[in-house]
C-alpha positions as CSV (number, residue, x, y, z in Angstrom):
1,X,121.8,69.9,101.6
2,X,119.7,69.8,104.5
3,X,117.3,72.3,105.8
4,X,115.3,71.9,109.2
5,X,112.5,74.3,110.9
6,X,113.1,74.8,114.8
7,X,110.3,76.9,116.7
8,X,110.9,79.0,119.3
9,X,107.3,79.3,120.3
10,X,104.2,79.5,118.4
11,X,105.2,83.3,116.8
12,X,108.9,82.2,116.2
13,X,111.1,80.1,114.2
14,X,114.8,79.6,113.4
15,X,115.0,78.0,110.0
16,X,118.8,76.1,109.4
17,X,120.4,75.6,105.9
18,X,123.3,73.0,105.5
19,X,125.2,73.1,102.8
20,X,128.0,70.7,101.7
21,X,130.2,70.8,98.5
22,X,128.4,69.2,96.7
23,X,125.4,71.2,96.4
24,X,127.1,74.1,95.0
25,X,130.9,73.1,93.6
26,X,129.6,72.3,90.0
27,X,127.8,76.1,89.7
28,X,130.8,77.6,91.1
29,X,133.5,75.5,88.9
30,X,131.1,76.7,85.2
31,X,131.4,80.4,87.0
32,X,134.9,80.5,87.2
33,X,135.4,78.5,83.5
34,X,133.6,81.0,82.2
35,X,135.7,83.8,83.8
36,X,138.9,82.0,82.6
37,X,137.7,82.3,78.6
38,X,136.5,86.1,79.2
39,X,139.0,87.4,81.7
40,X,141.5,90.1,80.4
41,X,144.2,89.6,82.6
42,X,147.5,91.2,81.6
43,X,150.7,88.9,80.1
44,X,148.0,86.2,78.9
45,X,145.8,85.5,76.3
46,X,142.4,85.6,76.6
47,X,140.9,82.3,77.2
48,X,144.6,81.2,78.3
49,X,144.5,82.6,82.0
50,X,146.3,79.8,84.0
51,X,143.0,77.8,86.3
52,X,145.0,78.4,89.4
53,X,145.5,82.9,88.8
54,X,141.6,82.6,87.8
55,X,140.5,80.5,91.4
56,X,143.1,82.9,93.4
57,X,141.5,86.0,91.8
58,X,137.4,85.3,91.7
59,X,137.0,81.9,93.4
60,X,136.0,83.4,96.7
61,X,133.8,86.2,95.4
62,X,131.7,83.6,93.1
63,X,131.2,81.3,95.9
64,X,130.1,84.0,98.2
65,X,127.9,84.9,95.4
66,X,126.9,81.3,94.2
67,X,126.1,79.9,98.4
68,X,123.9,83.5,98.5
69,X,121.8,82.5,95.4
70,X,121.0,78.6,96.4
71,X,120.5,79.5,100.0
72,X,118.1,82.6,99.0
73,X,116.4,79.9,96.7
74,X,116.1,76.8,98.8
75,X,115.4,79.4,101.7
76,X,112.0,80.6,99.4
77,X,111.3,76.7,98.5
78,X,111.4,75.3,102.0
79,X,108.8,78.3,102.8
80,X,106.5,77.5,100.1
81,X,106.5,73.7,100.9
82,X,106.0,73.8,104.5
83,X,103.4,76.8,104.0
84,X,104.5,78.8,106.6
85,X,102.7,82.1,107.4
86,X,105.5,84.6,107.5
87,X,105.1,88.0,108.6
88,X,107.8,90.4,107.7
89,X,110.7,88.0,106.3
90,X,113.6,86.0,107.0
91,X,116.0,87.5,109.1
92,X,119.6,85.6,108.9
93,X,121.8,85.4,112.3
94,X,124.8,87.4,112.6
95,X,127.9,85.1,111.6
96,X,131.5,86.1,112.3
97,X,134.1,86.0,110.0
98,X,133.1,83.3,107.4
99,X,135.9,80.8,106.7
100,X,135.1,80.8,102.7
101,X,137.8,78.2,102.3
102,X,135.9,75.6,104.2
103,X,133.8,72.7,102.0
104,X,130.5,73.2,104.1
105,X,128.1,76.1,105.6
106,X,125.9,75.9,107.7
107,X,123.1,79.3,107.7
108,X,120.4,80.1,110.3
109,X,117.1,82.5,109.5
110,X,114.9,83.7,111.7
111,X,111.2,84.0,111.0
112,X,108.4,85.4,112.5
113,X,105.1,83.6,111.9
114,X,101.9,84.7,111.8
115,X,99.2,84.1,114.9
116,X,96.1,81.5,114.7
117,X,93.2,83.0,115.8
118,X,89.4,83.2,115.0
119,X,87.7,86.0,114.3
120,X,83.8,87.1,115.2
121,X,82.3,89.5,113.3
122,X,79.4,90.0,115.5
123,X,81.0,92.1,118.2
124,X,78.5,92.3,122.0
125,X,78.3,95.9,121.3
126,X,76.1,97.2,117.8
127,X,77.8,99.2,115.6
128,X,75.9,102.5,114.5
129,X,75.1,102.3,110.9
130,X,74.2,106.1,110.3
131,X,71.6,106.3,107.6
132,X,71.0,110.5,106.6
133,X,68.1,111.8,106.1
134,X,67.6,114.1,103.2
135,X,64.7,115.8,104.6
136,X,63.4,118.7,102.6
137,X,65.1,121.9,104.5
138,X,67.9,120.2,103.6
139,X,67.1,120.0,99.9
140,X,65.2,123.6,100.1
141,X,68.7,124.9,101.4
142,X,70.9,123.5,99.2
143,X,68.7,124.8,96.3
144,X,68.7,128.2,97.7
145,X,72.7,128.4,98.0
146,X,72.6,126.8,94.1
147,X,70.3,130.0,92.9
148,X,72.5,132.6,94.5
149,X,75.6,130.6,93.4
150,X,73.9,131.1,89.4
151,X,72.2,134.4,90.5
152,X,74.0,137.9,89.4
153,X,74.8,140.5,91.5
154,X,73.9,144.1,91.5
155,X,76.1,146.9,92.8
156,X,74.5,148.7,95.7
157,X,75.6,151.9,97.2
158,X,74.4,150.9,100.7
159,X,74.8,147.6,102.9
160,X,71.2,146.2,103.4
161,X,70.2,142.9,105.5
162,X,71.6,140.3,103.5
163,X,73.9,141.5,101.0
164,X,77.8,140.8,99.9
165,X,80.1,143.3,101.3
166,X,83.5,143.6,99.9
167,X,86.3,145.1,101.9
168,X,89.8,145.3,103.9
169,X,90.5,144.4,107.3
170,X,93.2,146.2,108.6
171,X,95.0,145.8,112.1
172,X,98.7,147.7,112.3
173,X,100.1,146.0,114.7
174,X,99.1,142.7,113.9
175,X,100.1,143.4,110.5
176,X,96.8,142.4,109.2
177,X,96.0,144.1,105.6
178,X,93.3,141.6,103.9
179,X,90.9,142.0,101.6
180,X,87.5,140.1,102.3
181,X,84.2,139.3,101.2
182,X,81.2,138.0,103.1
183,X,77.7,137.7,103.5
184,X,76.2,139.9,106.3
185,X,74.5,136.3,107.3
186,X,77.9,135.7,108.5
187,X,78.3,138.0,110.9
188,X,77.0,137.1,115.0
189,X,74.9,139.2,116.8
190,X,72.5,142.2,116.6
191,X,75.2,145.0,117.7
192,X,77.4,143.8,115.0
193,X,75.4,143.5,112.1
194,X,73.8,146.9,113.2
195,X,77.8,148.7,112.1
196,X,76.8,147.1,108.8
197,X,73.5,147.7,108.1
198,X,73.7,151.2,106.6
199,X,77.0,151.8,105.9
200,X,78.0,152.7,102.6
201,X,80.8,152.7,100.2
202,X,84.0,153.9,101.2
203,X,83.1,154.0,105.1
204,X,85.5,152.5,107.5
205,X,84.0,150.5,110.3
206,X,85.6,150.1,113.9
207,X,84.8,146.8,114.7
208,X,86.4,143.9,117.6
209,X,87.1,140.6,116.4
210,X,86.1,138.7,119.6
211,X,82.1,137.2,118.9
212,X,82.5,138.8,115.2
213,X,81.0,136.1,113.3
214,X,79.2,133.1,113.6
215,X,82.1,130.5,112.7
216,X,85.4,131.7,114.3
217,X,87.1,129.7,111.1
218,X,85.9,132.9,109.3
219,X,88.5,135.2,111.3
220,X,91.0,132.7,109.5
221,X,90.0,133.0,106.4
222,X,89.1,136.6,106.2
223,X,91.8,138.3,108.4
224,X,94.3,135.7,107.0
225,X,95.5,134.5,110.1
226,X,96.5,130.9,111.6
227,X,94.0,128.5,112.9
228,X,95.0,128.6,116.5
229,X,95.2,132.2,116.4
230,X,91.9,132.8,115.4
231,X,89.8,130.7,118.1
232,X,89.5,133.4,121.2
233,X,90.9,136.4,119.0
234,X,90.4,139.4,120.1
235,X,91.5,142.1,118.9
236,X,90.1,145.6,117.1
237,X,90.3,146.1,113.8
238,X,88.9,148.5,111.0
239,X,87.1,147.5,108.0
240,X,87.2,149.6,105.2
241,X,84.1,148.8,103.1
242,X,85.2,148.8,99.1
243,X,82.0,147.0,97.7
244,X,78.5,146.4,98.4
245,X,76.5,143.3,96.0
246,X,72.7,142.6,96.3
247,X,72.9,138.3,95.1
248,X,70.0,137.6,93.1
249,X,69.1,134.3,93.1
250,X,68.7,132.9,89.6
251,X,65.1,131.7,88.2
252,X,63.7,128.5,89.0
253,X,63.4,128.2,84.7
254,X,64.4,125.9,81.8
255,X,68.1,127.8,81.3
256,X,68.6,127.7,85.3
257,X,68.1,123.9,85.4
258,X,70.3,122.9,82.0
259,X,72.9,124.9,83.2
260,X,73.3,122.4,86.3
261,X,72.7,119.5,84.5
262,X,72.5,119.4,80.8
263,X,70.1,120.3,78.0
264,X,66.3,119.4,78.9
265,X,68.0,116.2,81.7
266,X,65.7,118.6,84.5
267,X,62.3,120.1,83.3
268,X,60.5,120.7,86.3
269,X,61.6,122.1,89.8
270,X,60.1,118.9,90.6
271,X,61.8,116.9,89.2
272,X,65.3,119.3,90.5
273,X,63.7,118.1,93.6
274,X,64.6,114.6,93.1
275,X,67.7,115.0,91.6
276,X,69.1,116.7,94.2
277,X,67.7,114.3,96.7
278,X,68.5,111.6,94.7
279,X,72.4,113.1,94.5
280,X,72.6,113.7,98.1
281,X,71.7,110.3,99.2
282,X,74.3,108.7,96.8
283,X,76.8,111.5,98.6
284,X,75.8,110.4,101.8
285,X,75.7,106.8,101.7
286,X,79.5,107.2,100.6
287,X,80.5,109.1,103.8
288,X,78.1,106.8,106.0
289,X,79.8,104.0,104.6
290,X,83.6,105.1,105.4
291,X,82.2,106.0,108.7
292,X,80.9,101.8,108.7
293,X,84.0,100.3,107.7
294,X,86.4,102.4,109.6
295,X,84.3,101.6,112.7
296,X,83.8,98.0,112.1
297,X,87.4,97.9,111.4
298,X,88.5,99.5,115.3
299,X,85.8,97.1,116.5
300,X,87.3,94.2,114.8
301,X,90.8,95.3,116.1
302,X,89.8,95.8,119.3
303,X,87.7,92.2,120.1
304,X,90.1,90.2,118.4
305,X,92.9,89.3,120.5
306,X,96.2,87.9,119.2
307,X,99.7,88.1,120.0
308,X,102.3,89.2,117.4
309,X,106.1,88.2,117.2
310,X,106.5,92.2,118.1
311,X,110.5,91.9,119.2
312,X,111.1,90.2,115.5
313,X,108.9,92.5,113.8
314,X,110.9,95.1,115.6
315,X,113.8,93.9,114.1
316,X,113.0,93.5,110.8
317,X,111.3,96.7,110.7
318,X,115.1,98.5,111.2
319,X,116.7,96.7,109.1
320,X,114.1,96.7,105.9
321,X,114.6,100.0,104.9
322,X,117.1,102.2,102.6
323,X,118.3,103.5,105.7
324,X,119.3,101.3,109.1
325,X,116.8,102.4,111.8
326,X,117.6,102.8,115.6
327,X,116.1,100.4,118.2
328,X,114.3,103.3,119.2
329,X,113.1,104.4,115.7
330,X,112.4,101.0,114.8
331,X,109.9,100.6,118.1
332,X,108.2,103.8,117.0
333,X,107.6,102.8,113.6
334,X,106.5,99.2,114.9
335,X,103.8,101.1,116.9
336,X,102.3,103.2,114.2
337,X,101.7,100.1,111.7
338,X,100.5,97.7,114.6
339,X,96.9,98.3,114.0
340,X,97.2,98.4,110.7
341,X,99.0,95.3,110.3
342,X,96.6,93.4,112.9
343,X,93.2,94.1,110.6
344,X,95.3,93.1,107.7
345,X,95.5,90.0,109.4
346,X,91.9,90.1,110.3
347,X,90.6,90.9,107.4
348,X,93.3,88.2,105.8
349,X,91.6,85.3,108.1
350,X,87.5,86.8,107.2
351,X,88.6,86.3,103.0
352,X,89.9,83.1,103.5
353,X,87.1,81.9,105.6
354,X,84.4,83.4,102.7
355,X,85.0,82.5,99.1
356,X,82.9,85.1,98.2
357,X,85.3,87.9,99.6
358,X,88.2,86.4,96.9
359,X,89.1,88.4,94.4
360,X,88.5,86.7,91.1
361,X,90.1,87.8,87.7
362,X,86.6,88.2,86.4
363,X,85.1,89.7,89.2
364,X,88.2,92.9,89.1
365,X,87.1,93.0,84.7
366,X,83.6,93.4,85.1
367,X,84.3,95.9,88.6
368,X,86.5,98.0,85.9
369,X,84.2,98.0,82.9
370,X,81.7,99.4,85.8
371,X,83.6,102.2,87.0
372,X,84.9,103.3,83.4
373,X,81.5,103.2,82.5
374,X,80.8,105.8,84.8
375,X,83.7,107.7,84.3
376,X,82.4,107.9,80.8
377,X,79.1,109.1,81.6
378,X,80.4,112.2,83.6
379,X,82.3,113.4,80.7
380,X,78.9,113.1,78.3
381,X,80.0,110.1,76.5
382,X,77.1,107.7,77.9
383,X,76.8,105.3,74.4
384,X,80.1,103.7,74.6
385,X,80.3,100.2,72.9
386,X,81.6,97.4,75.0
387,X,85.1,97.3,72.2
388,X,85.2,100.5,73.6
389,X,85.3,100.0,77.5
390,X,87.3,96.9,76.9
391,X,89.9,98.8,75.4
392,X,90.0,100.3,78.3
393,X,90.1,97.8,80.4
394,X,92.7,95.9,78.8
395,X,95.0,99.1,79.6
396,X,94.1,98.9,82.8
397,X,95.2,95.5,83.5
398,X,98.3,95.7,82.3
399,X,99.4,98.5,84.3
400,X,100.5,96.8,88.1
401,X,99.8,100.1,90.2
402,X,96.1,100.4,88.5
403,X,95.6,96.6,89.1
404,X,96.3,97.4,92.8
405,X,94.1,100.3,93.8
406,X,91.2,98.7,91.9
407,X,91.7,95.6,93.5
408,X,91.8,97.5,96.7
409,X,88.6,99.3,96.2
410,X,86.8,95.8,95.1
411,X,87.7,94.6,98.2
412,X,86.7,97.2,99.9
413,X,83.5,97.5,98.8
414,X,83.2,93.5,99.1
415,X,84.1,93.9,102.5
416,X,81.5,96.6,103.3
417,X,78.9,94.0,101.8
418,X,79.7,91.5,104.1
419,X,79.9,93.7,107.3
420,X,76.8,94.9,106.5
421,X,75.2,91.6,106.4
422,X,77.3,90.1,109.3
423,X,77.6,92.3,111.4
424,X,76.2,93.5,114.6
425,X,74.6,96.7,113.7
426,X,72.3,99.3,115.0
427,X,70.3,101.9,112.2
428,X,70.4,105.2,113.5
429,X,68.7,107.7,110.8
430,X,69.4,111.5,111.5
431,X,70.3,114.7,109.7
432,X,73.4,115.6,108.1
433,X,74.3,117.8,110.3
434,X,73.6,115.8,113.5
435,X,75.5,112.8,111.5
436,X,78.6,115.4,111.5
437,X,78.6,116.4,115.4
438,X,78.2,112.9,116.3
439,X,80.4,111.0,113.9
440,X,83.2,113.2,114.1
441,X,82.7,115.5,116.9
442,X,82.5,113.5,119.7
């Protein structure tokens, strides 16, 4: 046998298998003797199924099958030995019409290979890394929409500034019927609230939907219409008022602050003070973190320049599947994984470079003890012994698909660690709301 590596350029290769009779006749030859004691062939006795009926019946199919096996393997050996860099895999070359009766075979793969390239992590341009301040409206706020949440409500027979009505909207010809209920603090403007304020039970209110509430995502929620629809509606409709609730907000006291966390945890409204700060940073510094990595990760994509063997990976993409793709499918599903595949390759080239970034076995144990720890802890059970978590554990790594999304979030959060301290970055402290416009509404 002879096998041989022939590139194309530096992104493709055209890997050649030789294969005389030798390499494969003694395989073939036990295949077939073991056919000849098993086959059931009619007018002969098992085990007694003349050599020749046996070869003229299964000698071509076993070769076929026996050349496909040692090429397949000696294909995966030659890749391994030479450490080539594959992306995709081996794609053979069209052969026409086989002549199986032939002694030797000669098989050609293509491959595409992965680029060479360097990768700096310090980009010219800073990277924002938002830090959220949770100043104390913020705090104040959130405890105020906490007490009403745990308040109680009491009926009123009259809207007042402020309270809950409860009603239906109604439009005929729009075919809007739905019930709704809403703070008055939702609705925009003076004139409006001014229909509310002093209406009672049982009154029907003429009202225009156009500049009817502050958010226009309420007209989609309330009137049950579709999100396009509801930006720039503008309509009339009625609103028959069925309900009117005063919410009041529940005590600052003992019972208020076990109910939120748990018997004598808060004492003070103090000390609900911190918590709640204390909660909200955590929340924060998980969405100001996504926000890091996924814009270090276009950053990286973008400044680190490397072709890709795109026509090969083209290739291999329509022919990978259950289903044979188009050219044209197979080009528009090579687009939508391009960037993903090039900061896999990134982030590949960055591990490799930074033994820390490796994933150890002990380093993916002690992660999962961690987080089943805390898993733990929200359901109550903070005391467990470590028999207990490794129990646990030890489940966990011997199930394949939970190995793999906590191997992912490891390296995520490895990842995010070594940004933070490599990269070029810029601290930028503002509110949560201001971190919302200007993350995600730009």
């Amino acid at each position: 046998m002879n096998i041989k590596r022939t590139d194309t350029d530096a992104l493709n290769a055209t890997i050649t298998i030789e294969i005389e009779k030798a390499d494969y006749h003694h395989q073939v030859d036990n295949v077939l003797a073991t056919h000849r004691k098993t086959a059931n062939i009619p007018g002969f006795r098992k085990g007694h199924v003349p050599a020749s009926l046996i070869n003229k019946k299964y000698r071509i199919p076993v070769l076929v099958e026996e050349i496909n096996k040692l090429t397949q393997s000696q294909l995966n050996k030659f890749i391994t030995s030479e450490k080539m860099n594959l992306l995709g895999n081996p794609l053979p070359k069209a052969q026409e019409d086989i002549d199986w009766d032939q002694d030797n075979f000669t098989f050609e793969f293509e491959v595409g290979l992965a680029p060479e390239f360097d990768v700096d992590v310090k980009a010219k341009k800073a990277i924002t890394q938002y830090e959220i301040k949770t100043d104390d409206k913020t705090i104040n706020d959130q405890i105020d929409r906490i007490r009403e949440q745990y308040g109680k409500l009491i009926a009123k027979k009259e809207v007042e500034e402020g309270n809950e009505v409860t009603g239906v909207f109604r439009n005929d010809d729009e075919e809007i019927n739905s019930d709704a209920t809403f703070s008055t603090s939702k609705i925009k403007g003076k004139t409006n609230l001014k229909k509310f304020v002093g209406a009672k039970v049982g009154d029907s209110l003429e009202l225009k939907t156009k500049g009817l509430f502050n958010d226009d995502h309420d007209l989609m929620n309330f009137l049950k219409v579709e999100h396009d629809k509801a930006h720039g509606l503008e309509i009339p409709v009625t609103f028959e008022i069925t309900e009117v609730n005063e919410r009041e907000k529940a005590e600052l006291n003992q019972e208020f602050f076990d109910k939120l966390f748990g018997k004598d945890v808060i004492k003070s409204a103090e000390e609900l003070v911190e918590k709640l700060r204390e909660d909200a940073g955590k929340q924060f510094a998980q969405q100001t973190d996504q926000k890091l990595l996924t814009d270090v990760t276009e950053s990286l994509i973008e400044n680190t320049k490397f072709d890709l063997p795109a026509d090969f990976l083209k290739r291999w993409i329509a022919s990978n599947g259950e289903n044979q793709l188009t050219e044209e499918e197979a080009a528009a599903e090579y687009e939508r994984s391009e960037k993903g595949l090039r900061y896999q390759l990134i982030e590949s080239n960055i591990v490799k470079n930074n033994e820390e970034l490796q994933l150890k076995f002990e380093d993916l144990q002690e992660y999962s003890r961690k987080m089943i720890r805390l898993q733990m802890a929200q359901y109550g059970h903070t005391g467990a012994t470590d028999e207990e978590v490794d129990g646990v554990v030890a489940r966990i790594m011997s199930n394949q698909e939970e190995v793999k999304r906590m191997s992912e979030q490891l390296q995520n959060e490895k990842m995010l660690d070594f940004f933070k301290a490599n990269a070029k970055l810029k601290k930028k402290e503002l509110t949560y709301e201001d971190f919302i416009k200007e993350a995600y509404e730009a």
